[in-house]
MDTraj code that builds the backbone (N, CA, C; nanometers):
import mdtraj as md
import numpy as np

residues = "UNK UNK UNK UNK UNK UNK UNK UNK UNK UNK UNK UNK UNK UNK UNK UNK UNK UNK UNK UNK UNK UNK UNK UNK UNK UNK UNK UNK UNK UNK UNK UNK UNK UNK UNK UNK UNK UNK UNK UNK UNK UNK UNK UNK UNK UNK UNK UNK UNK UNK UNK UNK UNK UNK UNK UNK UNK UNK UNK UNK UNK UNK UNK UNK UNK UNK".split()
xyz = np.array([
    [0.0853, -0.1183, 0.0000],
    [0.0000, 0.0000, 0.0000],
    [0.0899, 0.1247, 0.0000],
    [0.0926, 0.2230, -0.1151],
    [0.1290, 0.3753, -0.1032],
    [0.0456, 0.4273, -0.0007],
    [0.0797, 0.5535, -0.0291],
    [-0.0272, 0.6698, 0.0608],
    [-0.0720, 0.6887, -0.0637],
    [-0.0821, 0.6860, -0.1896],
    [-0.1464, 0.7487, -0.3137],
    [-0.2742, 0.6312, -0.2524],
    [-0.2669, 0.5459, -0.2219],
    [-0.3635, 0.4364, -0.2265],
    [-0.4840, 0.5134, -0.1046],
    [-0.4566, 0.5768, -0.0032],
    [-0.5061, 0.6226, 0.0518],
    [-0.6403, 0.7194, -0.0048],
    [-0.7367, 0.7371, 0.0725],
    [-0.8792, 0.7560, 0.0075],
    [-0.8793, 0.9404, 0.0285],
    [-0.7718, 1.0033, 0.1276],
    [-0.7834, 1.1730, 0.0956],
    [-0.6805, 1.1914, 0.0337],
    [-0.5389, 1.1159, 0.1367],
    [-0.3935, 1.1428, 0.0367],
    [-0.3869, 1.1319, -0.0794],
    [-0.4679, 1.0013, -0.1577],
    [-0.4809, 0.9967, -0.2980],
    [-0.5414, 1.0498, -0.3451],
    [-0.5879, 1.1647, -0.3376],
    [-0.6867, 1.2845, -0.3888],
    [-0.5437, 1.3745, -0.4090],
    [-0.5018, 1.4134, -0.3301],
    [-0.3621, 1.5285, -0.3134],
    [-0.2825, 1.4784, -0.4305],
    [-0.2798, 1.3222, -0.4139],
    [-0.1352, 1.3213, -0.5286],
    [-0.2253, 1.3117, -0.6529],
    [-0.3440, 1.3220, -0.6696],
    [-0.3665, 1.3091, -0.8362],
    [-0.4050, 1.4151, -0.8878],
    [-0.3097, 1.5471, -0.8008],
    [-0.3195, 1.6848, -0.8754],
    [-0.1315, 1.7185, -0.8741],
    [-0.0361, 1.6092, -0.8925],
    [0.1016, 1.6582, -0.8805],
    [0.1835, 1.6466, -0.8078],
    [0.0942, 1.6827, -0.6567],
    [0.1644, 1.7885, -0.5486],
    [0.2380, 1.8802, -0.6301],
    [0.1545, 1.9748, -0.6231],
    [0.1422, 2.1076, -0.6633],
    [0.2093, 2.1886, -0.6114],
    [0.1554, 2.1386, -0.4550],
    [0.1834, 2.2761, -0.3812],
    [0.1667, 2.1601, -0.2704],
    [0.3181, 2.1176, -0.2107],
    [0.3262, 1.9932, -0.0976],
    [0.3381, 2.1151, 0.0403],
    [0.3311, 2.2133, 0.0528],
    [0.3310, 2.3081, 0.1772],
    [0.1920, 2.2639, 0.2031],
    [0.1071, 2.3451, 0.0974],
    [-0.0468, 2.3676, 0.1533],
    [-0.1422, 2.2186, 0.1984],
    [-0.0464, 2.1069, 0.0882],
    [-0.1263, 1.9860, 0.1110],
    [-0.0908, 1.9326, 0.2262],
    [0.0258, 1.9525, 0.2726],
    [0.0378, 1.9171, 0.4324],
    [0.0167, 2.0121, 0.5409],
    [0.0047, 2.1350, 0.4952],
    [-0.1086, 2.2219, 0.6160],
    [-0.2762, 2.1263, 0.6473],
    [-0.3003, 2.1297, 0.5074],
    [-0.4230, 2.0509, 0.4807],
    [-0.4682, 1.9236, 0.5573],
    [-0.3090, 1.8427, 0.5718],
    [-0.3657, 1.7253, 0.6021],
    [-0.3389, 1.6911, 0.7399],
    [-0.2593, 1.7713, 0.7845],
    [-0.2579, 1.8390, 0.9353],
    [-0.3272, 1.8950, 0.9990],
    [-0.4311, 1.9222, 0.9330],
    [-0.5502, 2.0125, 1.0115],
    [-0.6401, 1.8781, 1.1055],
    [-0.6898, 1.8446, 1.0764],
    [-0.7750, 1.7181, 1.1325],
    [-0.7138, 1.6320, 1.2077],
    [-0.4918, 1.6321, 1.2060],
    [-0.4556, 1.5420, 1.3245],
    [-0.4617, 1.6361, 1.4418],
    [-0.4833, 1.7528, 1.3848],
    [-0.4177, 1.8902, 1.5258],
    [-0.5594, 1.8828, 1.5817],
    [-0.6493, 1.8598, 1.5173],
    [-0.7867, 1.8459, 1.6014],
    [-0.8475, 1.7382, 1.6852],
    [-0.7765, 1.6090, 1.6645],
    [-0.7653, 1.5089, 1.7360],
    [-0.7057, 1.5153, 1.8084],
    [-0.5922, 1.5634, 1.8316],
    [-0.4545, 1.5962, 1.9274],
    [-0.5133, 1.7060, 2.0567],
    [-0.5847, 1.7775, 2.0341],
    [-0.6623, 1.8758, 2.0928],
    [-0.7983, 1.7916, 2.1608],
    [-0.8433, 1.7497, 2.0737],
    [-0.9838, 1.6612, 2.1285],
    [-0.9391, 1.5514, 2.2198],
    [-0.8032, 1.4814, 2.1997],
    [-0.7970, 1.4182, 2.3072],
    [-0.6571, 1.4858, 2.4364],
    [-0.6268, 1.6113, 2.4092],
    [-0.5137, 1.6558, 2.5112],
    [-0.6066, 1.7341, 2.5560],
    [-0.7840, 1.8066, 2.5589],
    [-0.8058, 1.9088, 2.5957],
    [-0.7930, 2.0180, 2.5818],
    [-0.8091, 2.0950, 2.6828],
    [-0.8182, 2.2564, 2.6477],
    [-0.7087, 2.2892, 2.7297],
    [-0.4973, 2.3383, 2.6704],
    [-0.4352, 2.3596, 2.7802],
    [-0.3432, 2.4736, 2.6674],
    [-0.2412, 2.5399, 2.7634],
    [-0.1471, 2.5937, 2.6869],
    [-0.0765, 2.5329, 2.5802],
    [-0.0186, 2.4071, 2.5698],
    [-0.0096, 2.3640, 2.4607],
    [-0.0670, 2.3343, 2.3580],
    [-0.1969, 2.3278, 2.3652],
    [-0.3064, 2.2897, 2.2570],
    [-0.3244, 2.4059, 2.2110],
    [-0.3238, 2.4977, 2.2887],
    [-0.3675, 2.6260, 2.1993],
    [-0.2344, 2.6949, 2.1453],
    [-0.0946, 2.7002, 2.1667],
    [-0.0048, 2.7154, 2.1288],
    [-0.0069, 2.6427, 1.9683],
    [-0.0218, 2.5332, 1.9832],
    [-0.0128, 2.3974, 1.8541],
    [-0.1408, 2.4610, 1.7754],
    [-0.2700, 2.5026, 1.8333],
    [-0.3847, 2.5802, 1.7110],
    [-0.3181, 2.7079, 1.6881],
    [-0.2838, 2.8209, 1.7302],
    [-0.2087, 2.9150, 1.7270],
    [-0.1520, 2.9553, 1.5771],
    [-0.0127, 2.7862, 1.6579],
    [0.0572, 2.8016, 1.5626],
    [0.0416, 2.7558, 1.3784],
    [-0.0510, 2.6697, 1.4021],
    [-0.1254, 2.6094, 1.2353],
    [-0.1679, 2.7185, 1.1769],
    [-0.3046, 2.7675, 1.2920],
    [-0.3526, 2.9292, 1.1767],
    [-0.2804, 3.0223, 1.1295],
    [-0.2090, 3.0425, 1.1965],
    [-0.1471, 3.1512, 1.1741],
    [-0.0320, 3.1166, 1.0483],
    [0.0603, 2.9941, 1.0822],
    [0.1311, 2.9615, 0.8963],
    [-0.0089, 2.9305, 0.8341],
    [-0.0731, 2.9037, 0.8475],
    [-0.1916, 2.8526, 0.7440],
    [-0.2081, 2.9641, 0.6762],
    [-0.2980, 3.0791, 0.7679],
    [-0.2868, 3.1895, 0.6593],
    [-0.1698, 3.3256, 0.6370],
    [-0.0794, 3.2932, 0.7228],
    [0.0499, 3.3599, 0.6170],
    [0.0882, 3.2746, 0.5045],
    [0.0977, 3.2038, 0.5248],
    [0.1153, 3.0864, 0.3811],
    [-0.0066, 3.1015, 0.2896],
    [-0.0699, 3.1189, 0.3278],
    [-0.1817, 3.1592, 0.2471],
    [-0.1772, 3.2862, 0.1319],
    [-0.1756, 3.3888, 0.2727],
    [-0.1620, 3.5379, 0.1824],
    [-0.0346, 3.4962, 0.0951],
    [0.0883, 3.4308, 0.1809],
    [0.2664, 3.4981, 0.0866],
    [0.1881, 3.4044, -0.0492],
    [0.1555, 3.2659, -0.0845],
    [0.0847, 3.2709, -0.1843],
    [0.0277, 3.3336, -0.2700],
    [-0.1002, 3.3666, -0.2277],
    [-0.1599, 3.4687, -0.3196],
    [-0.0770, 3.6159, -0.3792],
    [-0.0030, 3.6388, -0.2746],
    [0.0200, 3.7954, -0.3146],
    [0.1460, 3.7565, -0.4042],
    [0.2578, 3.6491, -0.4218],
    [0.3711, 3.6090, -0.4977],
    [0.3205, 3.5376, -0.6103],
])
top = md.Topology()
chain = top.add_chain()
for i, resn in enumerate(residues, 1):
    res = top.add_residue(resn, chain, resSeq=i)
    for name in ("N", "CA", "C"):
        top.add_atom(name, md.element.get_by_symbol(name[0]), res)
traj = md.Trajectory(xyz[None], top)
């Protein structure tokens, strides 16, 4: 088994990886929410959400605007 074989990852690779930053912001979003759902509500959890949004959308904008 690849990860292409995989039922979201293999969605990502049958556009290139295009853009392997955003697809692993992407596919990081939903472990950081499990990681949170089961560590609770503490300084580190919100440090670790913090820190995703915030490259998420600077990576976002330096994208768009370059």
């Amino acid at each position: 088994m690849t990860p292409a074989d995989l039922p979201i990852v293999g969605t990502l690779f049958q556009f290139d990886g295009r853009d392997t930053v955003y697809d692993t912001l992407i596919l990081c979003g939903p472990l950081l929410i499990v990681v949170i759902a089961l560590l609770g509500r503490s300084p580190l959890t919100t440090a670790l959400a913090v820190g995703y949004l915030s490259t998420f959308v600077l990576y976002t904008l330096w994208k768009s605007i370059g």
